[in-house]
C-alpha positions in Angstrom: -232.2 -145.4 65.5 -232.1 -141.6 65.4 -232.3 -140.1 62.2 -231.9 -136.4 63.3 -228.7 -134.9 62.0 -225.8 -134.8 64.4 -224.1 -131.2 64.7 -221.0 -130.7 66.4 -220.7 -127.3 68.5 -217.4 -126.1 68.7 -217.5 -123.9 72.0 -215.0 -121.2 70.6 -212.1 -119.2 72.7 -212.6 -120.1 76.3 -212.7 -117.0 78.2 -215.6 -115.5 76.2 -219.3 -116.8 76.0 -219.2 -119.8 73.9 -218.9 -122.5 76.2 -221.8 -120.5 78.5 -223.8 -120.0 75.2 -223.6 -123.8 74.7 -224.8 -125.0 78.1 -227.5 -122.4 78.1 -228.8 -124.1 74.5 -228.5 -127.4 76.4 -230.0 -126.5 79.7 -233.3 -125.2 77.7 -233.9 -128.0 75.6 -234.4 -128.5 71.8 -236.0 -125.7 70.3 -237.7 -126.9 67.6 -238.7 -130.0 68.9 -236.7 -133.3 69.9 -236.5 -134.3 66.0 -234.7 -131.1 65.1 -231.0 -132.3 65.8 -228.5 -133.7 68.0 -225.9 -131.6 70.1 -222.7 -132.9 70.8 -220.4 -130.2 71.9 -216.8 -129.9 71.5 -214.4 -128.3 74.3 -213.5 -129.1 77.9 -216.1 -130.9 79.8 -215.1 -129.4 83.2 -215.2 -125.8 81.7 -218.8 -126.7 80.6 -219.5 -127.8 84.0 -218.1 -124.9 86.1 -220.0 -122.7 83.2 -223.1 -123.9 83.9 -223.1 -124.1 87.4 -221.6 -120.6 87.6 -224.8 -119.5 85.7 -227.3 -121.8 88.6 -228.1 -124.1 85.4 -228.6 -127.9 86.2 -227.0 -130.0 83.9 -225.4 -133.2 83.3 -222.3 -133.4 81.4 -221.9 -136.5 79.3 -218.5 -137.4 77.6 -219.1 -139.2 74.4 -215.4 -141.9 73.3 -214.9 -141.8 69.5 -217.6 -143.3 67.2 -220.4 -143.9 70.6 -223.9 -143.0 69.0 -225.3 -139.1 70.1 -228.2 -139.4 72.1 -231.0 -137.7 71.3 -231.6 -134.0 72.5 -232.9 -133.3 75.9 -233.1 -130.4 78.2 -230.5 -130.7 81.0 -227.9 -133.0 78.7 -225.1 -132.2 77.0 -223.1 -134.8 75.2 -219.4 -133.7 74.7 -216.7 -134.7 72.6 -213.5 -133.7 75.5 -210.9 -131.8 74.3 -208.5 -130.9 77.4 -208.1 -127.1 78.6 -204.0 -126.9 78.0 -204.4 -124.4 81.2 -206.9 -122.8 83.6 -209.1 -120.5 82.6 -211.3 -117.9 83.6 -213.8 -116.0 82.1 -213.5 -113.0 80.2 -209.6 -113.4 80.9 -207.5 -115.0 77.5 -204.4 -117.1 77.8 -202.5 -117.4 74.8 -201.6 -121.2 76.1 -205.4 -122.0 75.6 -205.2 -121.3 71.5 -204.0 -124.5 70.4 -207.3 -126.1 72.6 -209.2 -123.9 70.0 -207.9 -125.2 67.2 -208.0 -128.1 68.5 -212.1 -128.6 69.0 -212.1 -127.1 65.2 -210.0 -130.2 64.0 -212.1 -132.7 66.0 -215.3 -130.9 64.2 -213.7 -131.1 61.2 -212.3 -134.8 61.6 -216.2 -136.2 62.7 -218.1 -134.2 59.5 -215.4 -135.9 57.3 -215.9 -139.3 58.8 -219.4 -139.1 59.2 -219.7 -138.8 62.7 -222.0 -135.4 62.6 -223.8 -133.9 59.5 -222.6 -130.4 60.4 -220.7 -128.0 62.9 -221.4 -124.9 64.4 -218.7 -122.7 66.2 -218.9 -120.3 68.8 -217.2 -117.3 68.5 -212.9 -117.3 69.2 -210.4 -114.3 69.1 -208.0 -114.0 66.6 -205.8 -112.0 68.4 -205.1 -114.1 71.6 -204.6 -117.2 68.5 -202.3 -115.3 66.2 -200.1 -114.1 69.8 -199.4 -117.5 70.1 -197.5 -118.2 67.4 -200.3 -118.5 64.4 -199.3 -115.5 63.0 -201.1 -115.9 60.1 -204.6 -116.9 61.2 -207.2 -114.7 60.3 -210.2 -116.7 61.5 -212.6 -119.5 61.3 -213.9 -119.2 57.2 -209.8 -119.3 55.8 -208.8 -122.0 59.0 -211.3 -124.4 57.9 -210.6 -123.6 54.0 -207.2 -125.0 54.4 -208.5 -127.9 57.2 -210.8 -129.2 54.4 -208.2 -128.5 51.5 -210.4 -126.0 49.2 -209.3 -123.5 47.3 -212.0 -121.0 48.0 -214.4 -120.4 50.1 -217.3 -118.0 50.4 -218.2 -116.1 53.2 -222.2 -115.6 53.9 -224.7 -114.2 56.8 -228.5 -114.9 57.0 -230.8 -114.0 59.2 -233.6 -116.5 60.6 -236.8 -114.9 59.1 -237.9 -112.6 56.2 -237.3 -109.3 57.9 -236.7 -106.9 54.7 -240.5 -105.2 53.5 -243.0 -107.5 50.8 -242.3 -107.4 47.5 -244.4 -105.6 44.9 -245.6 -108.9 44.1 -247.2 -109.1 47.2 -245.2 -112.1 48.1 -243.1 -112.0 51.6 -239.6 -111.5 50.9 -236.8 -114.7 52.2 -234.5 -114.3 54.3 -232.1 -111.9 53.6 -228.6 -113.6 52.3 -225.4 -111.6 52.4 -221.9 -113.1 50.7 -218.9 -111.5 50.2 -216.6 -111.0 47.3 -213.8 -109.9 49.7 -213.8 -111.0 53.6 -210.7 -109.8 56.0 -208.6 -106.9 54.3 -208.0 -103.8 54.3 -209.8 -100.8 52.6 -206.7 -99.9 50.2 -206.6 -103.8 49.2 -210.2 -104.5 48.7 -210.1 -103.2 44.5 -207.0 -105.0 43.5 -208.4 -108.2 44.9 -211.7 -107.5 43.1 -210.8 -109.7 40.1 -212.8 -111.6 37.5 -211.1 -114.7 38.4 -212.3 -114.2 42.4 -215.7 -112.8 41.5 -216.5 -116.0 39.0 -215.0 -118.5 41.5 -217.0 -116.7 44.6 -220.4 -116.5 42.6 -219.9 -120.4 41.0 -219.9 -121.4 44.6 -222.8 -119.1 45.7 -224.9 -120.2 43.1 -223.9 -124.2 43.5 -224.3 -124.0 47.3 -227.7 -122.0 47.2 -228.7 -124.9 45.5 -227.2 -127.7 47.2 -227.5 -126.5 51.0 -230.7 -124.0 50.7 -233.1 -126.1 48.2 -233.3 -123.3 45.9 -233.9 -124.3 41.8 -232.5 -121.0 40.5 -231.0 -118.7 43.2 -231.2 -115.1 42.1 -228.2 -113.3 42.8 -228.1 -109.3 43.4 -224.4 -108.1 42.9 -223.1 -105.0 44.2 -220.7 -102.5 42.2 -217.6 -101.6 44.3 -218.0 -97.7 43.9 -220.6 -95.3 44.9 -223.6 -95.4 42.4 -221.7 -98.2 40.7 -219.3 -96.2 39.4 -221.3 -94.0 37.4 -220.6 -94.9 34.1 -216.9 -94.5 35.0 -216.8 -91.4 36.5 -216.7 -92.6 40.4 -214.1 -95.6 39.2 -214.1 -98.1 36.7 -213.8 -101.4 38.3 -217.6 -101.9 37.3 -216.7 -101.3 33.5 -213.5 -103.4 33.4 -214.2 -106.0 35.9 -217.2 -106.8 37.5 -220.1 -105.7 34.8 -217.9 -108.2 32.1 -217.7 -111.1 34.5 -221.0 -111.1 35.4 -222.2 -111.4 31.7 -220.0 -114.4 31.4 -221.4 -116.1 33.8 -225.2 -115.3 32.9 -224.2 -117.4 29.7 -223.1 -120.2 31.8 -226.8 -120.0 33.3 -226.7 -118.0 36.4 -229.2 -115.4 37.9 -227.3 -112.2 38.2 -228.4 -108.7 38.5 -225.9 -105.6 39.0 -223.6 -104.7 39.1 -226.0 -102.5 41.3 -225.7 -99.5 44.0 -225.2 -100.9 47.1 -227.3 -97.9 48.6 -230.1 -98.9 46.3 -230.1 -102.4 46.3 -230.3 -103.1 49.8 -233.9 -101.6 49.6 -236.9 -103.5 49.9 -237.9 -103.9 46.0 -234.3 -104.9 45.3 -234.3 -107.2 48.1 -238.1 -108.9 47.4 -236.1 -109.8 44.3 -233.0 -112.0 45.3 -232.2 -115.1 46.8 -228.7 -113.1 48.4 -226.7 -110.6 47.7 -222.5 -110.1 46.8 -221.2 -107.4 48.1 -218.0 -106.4 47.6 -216.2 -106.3 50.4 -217.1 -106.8 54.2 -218.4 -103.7 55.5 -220.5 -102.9 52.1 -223.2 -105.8 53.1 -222.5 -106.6 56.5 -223.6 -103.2 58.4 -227.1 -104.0 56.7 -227.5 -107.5 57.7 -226.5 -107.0 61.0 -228.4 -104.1 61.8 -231.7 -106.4 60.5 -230.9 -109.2 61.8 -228.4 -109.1 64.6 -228.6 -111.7 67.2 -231.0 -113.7 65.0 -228.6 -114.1 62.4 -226.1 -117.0 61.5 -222.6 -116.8 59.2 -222.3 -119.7 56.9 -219.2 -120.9 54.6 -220.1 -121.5 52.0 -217.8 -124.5 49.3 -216.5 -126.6 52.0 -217.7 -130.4 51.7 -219.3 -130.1 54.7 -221.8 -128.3 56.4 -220.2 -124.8 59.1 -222.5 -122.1 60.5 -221.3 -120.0 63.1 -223.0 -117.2 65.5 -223.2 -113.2 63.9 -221.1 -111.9 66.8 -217.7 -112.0 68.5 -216.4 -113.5 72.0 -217.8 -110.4 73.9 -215.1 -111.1 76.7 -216.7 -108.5 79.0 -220.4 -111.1 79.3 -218.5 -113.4 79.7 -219.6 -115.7 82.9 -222.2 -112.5 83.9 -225.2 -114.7 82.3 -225.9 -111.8 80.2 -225.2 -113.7 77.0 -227.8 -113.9 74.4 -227.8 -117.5 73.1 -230.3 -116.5 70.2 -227.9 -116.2 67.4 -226.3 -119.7 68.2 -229.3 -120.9 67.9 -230.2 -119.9 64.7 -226.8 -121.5 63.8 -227.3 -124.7 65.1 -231.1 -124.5 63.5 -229.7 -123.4 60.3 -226.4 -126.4 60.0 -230.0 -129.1 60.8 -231.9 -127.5 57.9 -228.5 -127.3 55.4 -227.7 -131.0 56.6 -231.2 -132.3 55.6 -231.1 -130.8 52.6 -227.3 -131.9 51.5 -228.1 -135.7 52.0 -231.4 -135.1 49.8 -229.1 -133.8 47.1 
């Protein structure tokens, strides 16, 4: 029997370039060998179809009943879980009637990590908007959904990218991957230093710390913390949150035997001798850490939640609506996703 973890690909809103993202992925073949993983996509089979043959790509679309054993990866197969299309669609076009569909391919993901039936998922990108204007007014996207799907309190929010692309250390030593989690995810500016809190920073770090251990093999993640302010406050003359909040919290939690450095610049710790010398880095709020991790990494990059009881990486980029169906999609990213959810699973059934 198989032994290669099974990872359940969500193929995201529809109209954009998920489900063409996925049948590109299967068309091509495993990447990193027929041992790496097991596909089985979630979505529509007859999108999948048209996708693919829209795009000239030869495959065979196989629909998997509840509980039937994955097959094992091979170029021109895709195994799918169906979930049914609630109406026609067209790509690059969104249809609010399709947004329970995309919830629904989340719960089935969900529902087979819990019971078993897949060591991971991966999703492909959706659009909140198109969700939330029909009638889930209060989503705000895939990392708080599958919070509440999975019944956590809190979740953390983290990019890598595939490869050690920040300089060598002055060691000498290449640098790892670079590893950006967030303090604060979806808000606005003017609410980002109210929700900087000890109680959020030592739940969000407790997590980052457990899960860099659990998921990522590492013995004793070190963890580079941004301040919130420019130059870190100053001393408290460019704000005190550093003083009051963060600089206190982080000395707690070095007692309870974490690696912390910081609170530091953010301007001057994303450089490479700051970098050579973490396992990730908190920033504060989303576009403090992301800018820099994108512009490394982008399209070779995957986002991972971090605290669930189960294993979710997704791509580092949205549904671009206006590729969709043009074949100009890169799959690259949601394949360092799916790559990524394979490594994470081995390493969480080790542990």
């Amino acid at each position: 029997m198989n032994d290669a973890p099974v990872i359940a690909l969500t193929t995201g809103e529809p109209a954009g370039i998920g489900p063409e993202l996925a049948v590109m992925l299967a068309a091509d073949g495993p990447v990193d060998g027929a041992t790496s993983h097991r596909r089985v996509a979630v979505g529509d089979p007859e999108l999948l179809a048209e996708r693919a043959a829209s795009l000239g790509l030869a495959l065979e679309i196989v629909e998997l009943a509840p509980g039937e054993p994955v097959p094992e990866t091979q170029p021109g197969v895709l195994p799918v879980w169906p979930v049914a299309l609630a109406a026609p669609c067209r790509a690059g076009v969104l249809d609010t009637r399709n947004a329970d569909y995309v919830l629904e391919t989340l719960d089935r993901a969900v529902s087979a990590c819990r019971a078993a039936d897949a060591a991971g998922m991966v999703t492909a990108p959706l659009h909140k908007a198109v969700i939330r204007e029909a009638g889930h007014v209060g989503f705000t996207g895939h990392t708080e959904y599958l919070r509440d799907a999975c019944g956590v309190d809190e979740v953390v929010m983290m990019l890598a990218t595939d490869r050690a692309l920040h300089a060598v250390g002055p060691d000498g030593k290449g640098a790892s991957a670079l590893r950006v989690a967030l303090a604060t995810t979806h808000l606005p500016l003017r609410e980002v230093s109210d929700a900087v809190t000890s109680e959020r920073l030592t739940r969000i770090l407790r997590i980052l710390d457990a899960d860099l251990r659990r998921w990522f093999g590492l013995e004793a993640p070190r963890i580079a913390v941004c301040g919130l302010n420019p130059h870190a406050g100053e001393g408290g003359h460019l704000g005190r949150e550093e003083l009051e909040v963060i600089a206190p919290t982080l000395a707690a939690l070095r007692h309870e035997g974490l690696t912390l450095d910081g609170p530091l610049p953010a301007d001057t710790l994303f450089t490479p001798r700051h970098l050579a010398e973490a396992d990730a880095v908190l920033a504060m709020y989303h576009d403090q850490g992301l800018p820099v991790l994108k512009y490394a990494g982008f399209g070779r990059a995957a986002n991972i939640t971090l605290g669930l009881p189960l294993v979710r990486t997704s791509v580092d980029h949205g549904t671009a609506l206006d590729l969709a169906g043009r074949g100009l999609a890169d799959p690259g990213s949601l394949m360092v996703a799916e790559a990524l959810a394979a490594d994470m699973a081995r390493r969480g059934s080790r542990g």
